[in-house]
N, C-alpha and C positions, 0 to 999 in steps of 0.2 A: 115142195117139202124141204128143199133144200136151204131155202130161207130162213126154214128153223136153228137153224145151227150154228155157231161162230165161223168163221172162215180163218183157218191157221196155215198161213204161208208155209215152206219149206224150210228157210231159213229165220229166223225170227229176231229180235233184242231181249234183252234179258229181262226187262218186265212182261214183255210178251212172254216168253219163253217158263217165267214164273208163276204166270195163269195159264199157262197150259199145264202146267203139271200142278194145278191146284197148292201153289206154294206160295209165302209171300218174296218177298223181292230179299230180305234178308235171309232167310233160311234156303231160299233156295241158292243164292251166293255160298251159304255156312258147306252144303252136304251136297249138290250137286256135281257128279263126277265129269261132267260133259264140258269139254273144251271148246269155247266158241270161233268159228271162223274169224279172222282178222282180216277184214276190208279194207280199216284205214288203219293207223297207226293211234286214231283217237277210239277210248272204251264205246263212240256212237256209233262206229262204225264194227262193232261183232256181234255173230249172228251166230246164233245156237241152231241147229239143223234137229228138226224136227224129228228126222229119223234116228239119230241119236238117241233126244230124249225118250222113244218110244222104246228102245231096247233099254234104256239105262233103267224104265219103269217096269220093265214087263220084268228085269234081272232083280224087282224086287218083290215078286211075287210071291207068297208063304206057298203058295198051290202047285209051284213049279219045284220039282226038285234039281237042284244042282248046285254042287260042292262049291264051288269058283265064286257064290253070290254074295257080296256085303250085305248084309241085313241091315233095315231102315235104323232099327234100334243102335244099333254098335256105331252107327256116326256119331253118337250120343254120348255114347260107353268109349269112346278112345277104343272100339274092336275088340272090346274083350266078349261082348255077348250082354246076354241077360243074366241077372245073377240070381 
């Protein structure tokens, strides 16, 4: 069963990293708050930690209440909200 599935390492690239969160490779550079590991000194070498992304998605959950969350929208809005 397990064959069904993508296999998503711990650490990832930023295209990687941009299909896991279901994003394109610009937008997720636009609104992504997750700082990538720096391996080398070159952009090929950072790596986005999977367990980041997972909090940084689950912190934008409508279902979750908590004060502290950026809302997906307000990356949009400059933080002002919905109007």
């Amino acid at each position: 069963m397990t064959g069904d599935f993508p296999y998503w390492p711990a650490a990832m690239n930023q295209k990687m990293a941009a299909a896991y969160c279901g994003l394109s490779v610009d937008l997720f550079k636009e609104i992504c708050p997750v700082r990538p590991l720096k391996y080398t000194q070159s952009t090929w070498g950072h790596r986005y930690l999977r367990q980041r992304l997972d909090e940084w998605m689950a912190s934008l959950d409508p279902n979750v209440k908590q004060s502290s969350v950026v809302k997906f929208e307000d990356f949009f809005s400059g933080g002002k909200g919905a109007a």
